[in-house]
C-alpha positions in Angstrom: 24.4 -26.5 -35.4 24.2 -27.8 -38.8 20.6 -26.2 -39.4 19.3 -24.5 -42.4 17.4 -21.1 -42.9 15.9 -20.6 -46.3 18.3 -23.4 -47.7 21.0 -21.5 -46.3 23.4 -22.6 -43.6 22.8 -20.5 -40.2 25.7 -18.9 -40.0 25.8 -17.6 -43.5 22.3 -16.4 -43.0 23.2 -14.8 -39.5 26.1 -13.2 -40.9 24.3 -11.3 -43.8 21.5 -10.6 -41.5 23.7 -8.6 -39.2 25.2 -6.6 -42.0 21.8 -5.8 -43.4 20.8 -4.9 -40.2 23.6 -2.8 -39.1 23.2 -1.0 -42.5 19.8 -0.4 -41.9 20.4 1.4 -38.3 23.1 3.5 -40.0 20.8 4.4 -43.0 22.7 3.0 -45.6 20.3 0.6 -47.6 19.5 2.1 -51.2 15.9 2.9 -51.9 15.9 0.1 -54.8 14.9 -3.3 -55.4 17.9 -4.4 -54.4 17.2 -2.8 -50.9 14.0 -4.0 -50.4 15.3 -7.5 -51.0 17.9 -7.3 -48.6 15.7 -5.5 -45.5 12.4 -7.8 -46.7 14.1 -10.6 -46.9 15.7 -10.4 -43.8 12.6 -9.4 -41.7 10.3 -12.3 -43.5 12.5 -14.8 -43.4 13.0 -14.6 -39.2 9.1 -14.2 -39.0 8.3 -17.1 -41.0 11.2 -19.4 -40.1 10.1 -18.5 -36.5 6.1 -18.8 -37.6 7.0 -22.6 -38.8 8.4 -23.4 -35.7 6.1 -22.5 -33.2 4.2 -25.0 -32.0 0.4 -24.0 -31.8 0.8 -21.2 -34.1 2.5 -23.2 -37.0 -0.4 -25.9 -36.1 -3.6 -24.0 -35.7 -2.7 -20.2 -37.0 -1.3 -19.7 -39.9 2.5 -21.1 -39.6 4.9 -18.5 -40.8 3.1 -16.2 -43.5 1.3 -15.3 -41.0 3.2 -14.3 -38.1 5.2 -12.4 -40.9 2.5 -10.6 -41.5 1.6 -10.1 -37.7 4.8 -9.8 -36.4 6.1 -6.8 -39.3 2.4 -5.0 -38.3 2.7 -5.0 -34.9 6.5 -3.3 -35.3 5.3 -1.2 -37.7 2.2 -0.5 -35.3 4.2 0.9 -32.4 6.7 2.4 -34.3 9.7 0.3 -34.4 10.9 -0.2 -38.2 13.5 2.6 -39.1 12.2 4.6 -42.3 14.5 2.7 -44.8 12.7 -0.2 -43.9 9.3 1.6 -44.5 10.4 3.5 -47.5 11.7 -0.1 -49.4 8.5 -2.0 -48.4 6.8 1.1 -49.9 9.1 0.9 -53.1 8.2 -3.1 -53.5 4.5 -2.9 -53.1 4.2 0.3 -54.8 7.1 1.6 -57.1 8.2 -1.6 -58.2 4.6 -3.4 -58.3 6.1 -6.5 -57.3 2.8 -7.9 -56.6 1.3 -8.1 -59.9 4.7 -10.1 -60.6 3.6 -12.2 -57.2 0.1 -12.9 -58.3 0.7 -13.8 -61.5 3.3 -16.8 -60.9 0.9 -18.2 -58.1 -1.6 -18.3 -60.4 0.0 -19.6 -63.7 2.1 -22.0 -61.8 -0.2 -23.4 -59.6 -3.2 -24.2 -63.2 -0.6 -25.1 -65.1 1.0 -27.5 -63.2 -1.5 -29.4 -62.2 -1.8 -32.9 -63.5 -4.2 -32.0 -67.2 -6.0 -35.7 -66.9 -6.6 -34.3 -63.2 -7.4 -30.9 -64.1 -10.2 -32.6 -66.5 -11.5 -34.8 -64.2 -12.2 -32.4 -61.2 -14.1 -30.2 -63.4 -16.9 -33.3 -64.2 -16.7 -34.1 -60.5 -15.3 -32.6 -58.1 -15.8 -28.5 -59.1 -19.7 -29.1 -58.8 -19.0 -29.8 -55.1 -16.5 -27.2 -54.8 -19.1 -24.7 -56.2 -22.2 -26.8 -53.5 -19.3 -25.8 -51.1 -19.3 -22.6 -51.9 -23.2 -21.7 -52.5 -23.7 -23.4 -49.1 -21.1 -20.9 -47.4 -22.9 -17.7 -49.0 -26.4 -19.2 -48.0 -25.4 -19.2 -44.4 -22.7 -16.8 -44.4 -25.7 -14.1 -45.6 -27.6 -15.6 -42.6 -25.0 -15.1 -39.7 -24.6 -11.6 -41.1 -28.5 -10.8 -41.0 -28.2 -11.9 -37.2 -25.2 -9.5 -36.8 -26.4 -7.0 -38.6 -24.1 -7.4 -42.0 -25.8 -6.4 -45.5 -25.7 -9.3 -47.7 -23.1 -8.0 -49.8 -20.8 -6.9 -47.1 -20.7 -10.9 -45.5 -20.2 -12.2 -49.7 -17.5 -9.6 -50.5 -15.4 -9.3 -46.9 -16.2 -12.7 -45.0 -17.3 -15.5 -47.9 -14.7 -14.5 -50.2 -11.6 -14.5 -48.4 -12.3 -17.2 -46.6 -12.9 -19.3 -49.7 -9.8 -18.2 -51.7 -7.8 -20.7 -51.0 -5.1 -19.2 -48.7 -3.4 -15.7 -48.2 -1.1 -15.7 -50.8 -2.5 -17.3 -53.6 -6.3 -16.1 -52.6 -6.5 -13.1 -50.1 -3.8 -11.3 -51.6 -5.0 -11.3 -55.3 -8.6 -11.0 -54.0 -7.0 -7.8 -53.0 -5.7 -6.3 -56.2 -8.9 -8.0 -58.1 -10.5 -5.7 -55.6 -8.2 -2.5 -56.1 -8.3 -3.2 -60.4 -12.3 -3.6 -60.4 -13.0 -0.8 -58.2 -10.6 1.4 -58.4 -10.3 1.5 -54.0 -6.9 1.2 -52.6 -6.1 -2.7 -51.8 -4.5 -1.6 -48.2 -7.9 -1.7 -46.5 -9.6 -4.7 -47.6 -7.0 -6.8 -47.5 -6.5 -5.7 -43.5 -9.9 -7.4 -43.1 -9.7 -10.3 -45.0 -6.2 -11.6 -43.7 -7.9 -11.6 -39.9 -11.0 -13.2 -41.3 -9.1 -15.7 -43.1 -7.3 -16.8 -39.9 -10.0 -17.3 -38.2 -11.6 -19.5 -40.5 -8.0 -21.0 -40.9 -8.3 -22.0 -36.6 -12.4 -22.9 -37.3 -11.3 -25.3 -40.7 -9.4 -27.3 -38.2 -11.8 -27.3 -35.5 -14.5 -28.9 -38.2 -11.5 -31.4 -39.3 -11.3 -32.8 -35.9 -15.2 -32.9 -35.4 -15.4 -34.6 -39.2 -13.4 -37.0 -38.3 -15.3 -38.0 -35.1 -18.6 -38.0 -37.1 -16.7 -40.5 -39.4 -15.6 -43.1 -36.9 -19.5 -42.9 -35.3 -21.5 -43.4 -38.5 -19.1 -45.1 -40.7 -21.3 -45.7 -43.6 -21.1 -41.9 -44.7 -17.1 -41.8 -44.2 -14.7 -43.1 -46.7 -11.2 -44.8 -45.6 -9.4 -41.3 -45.7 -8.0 -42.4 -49.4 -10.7 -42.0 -51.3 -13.7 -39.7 -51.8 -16.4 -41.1 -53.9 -18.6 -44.2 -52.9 -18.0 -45.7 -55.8 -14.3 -46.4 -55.9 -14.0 -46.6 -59.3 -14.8 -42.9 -59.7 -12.5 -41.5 -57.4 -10.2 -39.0 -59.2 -6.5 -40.5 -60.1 -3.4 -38.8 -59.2 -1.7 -39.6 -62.7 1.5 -37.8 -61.1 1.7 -39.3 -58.1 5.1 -41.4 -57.5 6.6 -40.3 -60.8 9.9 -39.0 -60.7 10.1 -35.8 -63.0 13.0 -34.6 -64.8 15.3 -31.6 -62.9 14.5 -28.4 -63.7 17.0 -26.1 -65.2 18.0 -22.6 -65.7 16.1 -22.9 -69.1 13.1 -24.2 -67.9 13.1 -21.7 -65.3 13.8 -18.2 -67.8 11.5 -19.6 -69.8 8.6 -19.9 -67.0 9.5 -16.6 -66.3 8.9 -15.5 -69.6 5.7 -17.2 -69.9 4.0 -16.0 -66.7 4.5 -12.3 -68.2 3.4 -13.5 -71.1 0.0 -14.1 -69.8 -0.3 -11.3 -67.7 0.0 -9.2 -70.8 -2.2 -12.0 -72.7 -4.9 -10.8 -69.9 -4.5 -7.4 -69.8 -4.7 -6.9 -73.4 -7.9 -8.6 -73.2 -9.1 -6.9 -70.3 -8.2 -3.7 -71.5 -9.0 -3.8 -75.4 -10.1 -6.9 -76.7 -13.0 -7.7 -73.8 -13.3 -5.4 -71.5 -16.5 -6.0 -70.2 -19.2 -9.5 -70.4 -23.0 -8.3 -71.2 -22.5 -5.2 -69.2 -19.8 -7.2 -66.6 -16.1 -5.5 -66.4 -13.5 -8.4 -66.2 -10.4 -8.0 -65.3 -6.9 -8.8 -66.0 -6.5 -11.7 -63.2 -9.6 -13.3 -64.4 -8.5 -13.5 -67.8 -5.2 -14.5 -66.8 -6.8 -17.5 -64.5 -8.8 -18.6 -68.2 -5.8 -18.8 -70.3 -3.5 -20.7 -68.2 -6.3 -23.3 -66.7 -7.2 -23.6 -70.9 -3.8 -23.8 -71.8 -2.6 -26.6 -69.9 -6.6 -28.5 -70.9 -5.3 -28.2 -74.4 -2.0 -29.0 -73.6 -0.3 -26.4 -75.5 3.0 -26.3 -72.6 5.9 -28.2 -72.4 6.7 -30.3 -69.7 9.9 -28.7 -69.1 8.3 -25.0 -69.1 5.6 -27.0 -66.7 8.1 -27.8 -64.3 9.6 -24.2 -64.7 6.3 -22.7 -63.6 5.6 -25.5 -60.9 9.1 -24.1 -59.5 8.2 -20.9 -59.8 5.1 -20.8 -57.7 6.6 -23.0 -55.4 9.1 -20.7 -54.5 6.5 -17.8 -54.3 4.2 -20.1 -52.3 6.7 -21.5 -49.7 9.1 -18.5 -49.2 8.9 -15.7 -50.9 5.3 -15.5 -49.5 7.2 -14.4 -45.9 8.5 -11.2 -48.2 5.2 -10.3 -49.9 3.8 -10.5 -46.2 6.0 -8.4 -44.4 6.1 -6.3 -47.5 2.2 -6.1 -47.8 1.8 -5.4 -43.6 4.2 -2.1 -43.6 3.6 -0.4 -47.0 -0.1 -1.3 -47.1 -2.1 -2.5 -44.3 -3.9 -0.8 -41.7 -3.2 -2.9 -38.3 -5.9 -1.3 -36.5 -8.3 -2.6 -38.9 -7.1 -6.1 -38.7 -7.9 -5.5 -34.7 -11.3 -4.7 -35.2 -12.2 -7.9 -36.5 -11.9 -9.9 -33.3 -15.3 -10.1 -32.1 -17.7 -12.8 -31.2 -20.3 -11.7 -33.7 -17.3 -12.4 -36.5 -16.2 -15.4 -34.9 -20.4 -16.5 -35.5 -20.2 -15.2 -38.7 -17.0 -17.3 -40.0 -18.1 -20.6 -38.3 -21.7 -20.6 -40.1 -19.3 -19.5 -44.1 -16.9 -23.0 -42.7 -20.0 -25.1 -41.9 -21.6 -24.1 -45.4 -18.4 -25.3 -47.2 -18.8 -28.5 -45.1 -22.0 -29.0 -47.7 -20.5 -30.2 -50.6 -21.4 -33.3 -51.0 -23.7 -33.9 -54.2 -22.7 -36.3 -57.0 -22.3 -39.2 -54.7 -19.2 -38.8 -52.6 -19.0 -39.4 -49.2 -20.2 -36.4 -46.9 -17.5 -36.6 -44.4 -14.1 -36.9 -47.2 -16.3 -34.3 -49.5 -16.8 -32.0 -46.3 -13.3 -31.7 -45.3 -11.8 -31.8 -49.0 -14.3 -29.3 -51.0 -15.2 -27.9 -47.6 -12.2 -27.4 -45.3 -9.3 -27.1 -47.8 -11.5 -24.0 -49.1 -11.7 -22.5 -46.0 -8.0 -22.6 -44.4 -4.8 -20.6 -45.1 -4.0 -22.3 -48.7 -1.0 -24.8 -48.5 -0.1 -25.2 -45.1 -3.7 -25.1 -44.0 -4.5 -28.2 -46.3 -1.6 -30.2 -44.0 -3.3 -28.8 -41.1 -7.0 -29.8 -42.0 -5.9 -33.3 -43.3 -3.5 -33.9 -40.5 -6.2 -32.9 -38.1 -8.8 -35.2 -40.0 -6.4 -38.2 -40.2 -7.2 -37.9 -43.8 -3.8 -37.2 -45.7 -4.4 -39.5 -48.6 -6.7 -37.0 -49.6 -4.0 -34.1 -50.3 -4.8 -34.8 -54.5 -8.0 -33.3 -53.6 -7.4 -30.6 -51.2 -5.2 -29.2 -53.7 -7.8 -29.0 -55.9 -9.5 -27.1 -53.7 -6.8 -24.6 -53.3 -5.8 -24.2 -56.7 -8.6 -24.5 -58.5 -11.1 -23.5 -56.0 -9.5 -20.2 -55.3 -9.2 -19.6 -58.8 -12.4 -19.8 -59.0 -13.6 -17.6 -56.0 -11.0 -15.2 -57.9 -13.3 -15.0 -60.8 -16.7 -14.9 -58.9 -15.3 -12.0 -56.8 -14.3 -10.0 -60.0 -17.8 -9.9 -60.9 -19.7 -9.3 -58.0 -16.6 -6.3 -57.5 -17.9 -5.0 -60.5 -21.3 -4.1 -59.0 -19.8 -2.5 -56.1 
């Protein structure tokens, strides 16, 4: 009876939920933003609260973004959202462009606050593995699509990509727009595929996790202790962060982040738009640009560590709950369901399990095969934050979480950047 929804007391939420609802079925929500957060918020935060709690799916699927996104399709699909619903998920994705506002705190928050000595480190060590990872995952991705009859580019573009973003919202998603901004194509139809792809390479990440962890406990010489990642211990990346208890954030810290974040949107579009457009031939876009400054402005150490723990906050809160919103948001305005059905065959299933295996490769510059596998490897290929706990709690590795975030964060950031260009050729 005492439980919590979305930091709220139950009754509180239920009570405001009823209202909303009630409004809705007597058309009386505002088309405005303050609408949309109301009948958004509402629907995401039952999906995803209900998402999290489910046993296999919060496990094995996708946990609550997911069935958000799922769960507000398949209503939408048959017909069941009243048009005030419809209309304000239009006005959020659309009108309002909330997702540009979305993206950008994901990705500002999540470069800026990482640790900088860790940030540094990763990119001597760890990012060549990320990109093995990566190279190994188009190598046999383009394979399985020759035996399924996929053109190269198609398996790169709608299988490799998606799956190796990092997540939904901080990778599929913005793969998305990078998409619609590159090309010019509407978002809607691309990101259809690539959210069912990615959740199948979610449920085959921690498959591999579990089989890793049996190839570790038969040949132990090529298997770490589930702490650490290189065979020299000594090398192993330090969490400088870790057990240090940070100042609270306050309202400064947080108007200030806020400030910042559109600060380097515009920093990026400016350069996208007027200052460098375009790299020997290459258009870049705004995201890509945005991705540059804030991972070289935290190397050079040029924020705070209040407006650091501003941003951290930030894309915390985009990342853990207001991803249920941008889901159920993203599924009615924008998504074609039947699309996202289409993608359940066996020849796709082959197809994603051959991209996971490739990611499984990165293993050069002398860590161990199994920790590198599942770090570089399997925290690529899942559903972002929640698939990293997944992965690691499926690999009884969860020591390693310094460097599956890594892979997230600044793996998907870079998959962001690769898919801008190849988009460009499209």
């Amino acid at each position: 009876m005492s439980a919590k929804i979305f930091g709220m007391d139950w009754k509180m939420f239920a009570f405001f939920a009823v209202v909303i609802v009630a409004s809705v079925l007597l058309d009386l929500v505002p088309n405005q933003m303050i609408g949309a957060i109301a009948v958004l918020f509402t629907l995401g935060i039952v999906l995803g609260v209900v998402g999290d709690w489910l046993p296999i799916w919060k496990d094995y699927i996708g946990g609550g973004a997911l069935l958000a996104f799922v769960g507000a399709g398949l209503l939408n699909y048959f017909g069941l959202l009243p048009k005030c619903v419809t209309v304000n998920a239009d006005g959020w994705i659309n009108g309002y462009s909330f997702l540009n506002v979305f993206i950008s705190f994901l990705i500002v928050g999540s470069l800026v606050g990482m640790d900088r000595k860790m940030l540094i480190k990763s990119g001597s060590l760890f990012i060549p593995v990320i990109l093995a990872g990566i190279v190994g995952s188009v190598i046999l991705g383009i394979l399985g699509g020759l035996l399924i009859g996929k053109s190269p580019l198609e398996m790169v573009t709608a299988y490799v990509l998606p799956i190796m973003g990092g997540g939904a919202g901080a990778g599929a998603v913005p793969m998305a727009q990078v998409y619609s901004d590159v090309t010019g194509e509407d978002p809607a139809s691309y990101l259809s595929f690539a959210l069912a792809i990615l959740a199948l390479g979610n449920i085959v990440s921690i498959l591999m996790a579990v089989v890793l962890d049996v190839v570790g406990k038969k040949f132990p010489k090529i298997a770490g202790d589930g702490t650490v990642l290189v065979r020299n211990k000594a090398k192993n990346l330090a969490i400088d962060d870790e057990g240090k208890e940070e100042a609270p954030v306050t309202m400064d810290d947080i108007g200030a982040a806020i400030f910042v974040t559109a600060g380097f949107f515009i920093l990026g579009t400016l350069t996208a738009k007027k200052l460098l457009p375009s790299i020997m031939g290459v258009s870049i876009p705004n995201f890509a640009y945005l991705i540059i400054f804030a991972a070289m402005a935290n190397i050079l150490g040029l924020i705070p560590e209040n407006v650091r723990r501003g941003l951290v906050k930030c894309q915390q809160f985009c990342a853990g709950k207001l991803v249920w919103v941008q889901m159920v948001g993203m599924e009615v305005a924008a998504i074609d369901f039947n699309a996202m059905l289409s993608v359940l065959s066996l020849g796709n299933l082959f197809a994603v399990i051959l991209i996971v295996v490739g990611g499984v490769f990165g293993w050069i510059v002398g860590f161990f095969p199994v920790e590198s596998g599942i770090t570089a490897g399997l925290c690529m290929s899942n559903m972002g934050g929640a698939g990293d706990l997944a992965v690691l709690g499926a690999a009884h590795r969860m020591g390693l979480m310094g460097y599956a975030q890594i892979s997230s964060r600044i793996g998907g950031a870079i998959i962001l950047l690769i898919g801008s260009v190849i988009f460009s050729f499209l």
